[in-house]
N, C-alpha and C positions, 0 to 999 in steps of 0.2 A: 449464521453467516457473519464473519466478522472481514473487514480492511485494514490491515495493518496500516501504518504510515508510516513516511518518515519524511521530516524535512520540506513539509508544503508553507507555501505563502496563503496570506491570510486569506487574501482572494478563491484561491483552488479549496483551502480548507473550509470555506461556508460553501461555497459549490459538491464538495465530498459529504459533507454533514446534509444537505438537501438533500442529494442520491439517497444515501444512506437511512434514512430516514425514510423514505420513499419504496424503498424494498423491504428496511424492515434490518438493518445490517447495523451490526455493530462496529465502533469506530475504536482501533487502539493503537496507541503512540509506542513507535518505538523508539527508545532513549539511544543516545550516543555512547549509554554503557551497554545496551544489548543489541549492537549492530554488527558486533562478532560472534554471538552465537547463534547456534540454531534455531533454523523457522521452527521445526519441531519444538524445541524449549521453547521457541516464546508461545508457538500455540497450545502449552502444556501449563503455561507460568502470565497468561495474559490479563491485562487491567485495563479499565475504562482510561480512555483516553486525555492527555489535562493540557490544560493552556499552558500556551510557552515551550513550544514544540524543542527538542535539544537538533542542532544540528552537526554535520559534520561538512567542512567543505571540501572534501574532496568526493563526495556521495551527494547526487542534486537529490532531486525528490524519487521518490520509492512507493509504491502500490503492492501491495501482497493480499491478495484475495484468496481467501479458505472458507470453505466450506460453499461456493458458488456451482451453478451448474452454467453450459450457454444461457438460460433464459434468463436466470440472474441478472450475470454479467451485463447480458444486453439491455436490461431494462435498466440497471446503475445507470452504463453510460448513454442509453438515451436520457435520462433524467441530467446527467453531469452535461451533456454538451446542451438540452435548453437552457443552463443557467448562462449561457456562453463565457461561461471562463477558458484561462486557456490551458488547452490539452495537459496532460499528465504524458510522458514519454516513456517513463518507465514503470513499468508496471508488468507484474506478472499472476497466474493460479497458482496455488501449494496442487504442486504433483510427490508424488512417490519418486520423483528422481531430486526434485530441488530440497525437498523436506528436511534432508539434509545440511543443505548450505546453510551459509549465514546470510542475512539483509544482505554484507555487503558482497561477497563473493556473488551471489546474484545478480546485486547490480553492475560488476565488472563484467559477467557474464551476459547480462542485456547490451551494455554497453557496448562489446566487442562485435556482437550481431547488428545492433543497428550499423555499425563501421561497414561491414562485410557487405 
């Protein structure tokens, strides 16, 4: 199991590292040079995570959960919300349809559903 990331404050990122830690999931950074390729290449091309998160401002923060099932998931974010930081918005699982995307076309794609 790993949690991509992208783009968390410092606060949510020891909140994520607790979760994480907790289930057993590995934490990897994605860089502002691979926020246009694909989930599938980074889940093919992934590295441990490093301080000094790169961001983008026009992308807030970003969640990508692969290789998760529900009980996972639900046990992450029981673990993330006792740390009570605050929520993560975007966030999504690698399915067979997004595997394709990029981080960011995802997050346009999250973005325009929570509008809706």
């Amino acid at each position: 199991m790993r949690v991509f990331i992208y783009n968390l404050t410092f606060n949510k990122m020891a909140a994520l590292t607790r979760a994480c830690r907790a289930i057993g999931a590995d934490i990897v950074n994605i860089s502002s040079d691979d926020i246009h390729k694909s989930i599938e290449h980074l889940i093919d091309n992934s590295k441990s995570a490093k301080a000094g998160m790169d961001c983008d401002e026009n992308i807030s923060e970003l969640l990508i959960f692969d290789g998760f099932n529900s009980e996972n998931l639900d046990d992450f974010l029981d673990v993330y919300k006792g740390t009570q930081a605050p929520s993560i918005v975007f966030k999504a699982m690698v399915t067979p349809v997004n595997l394709k995307w990029s981080p960011a076309y995802l997050y346009s794609h999250l973005k325009s559903e929570i509008r809706n």
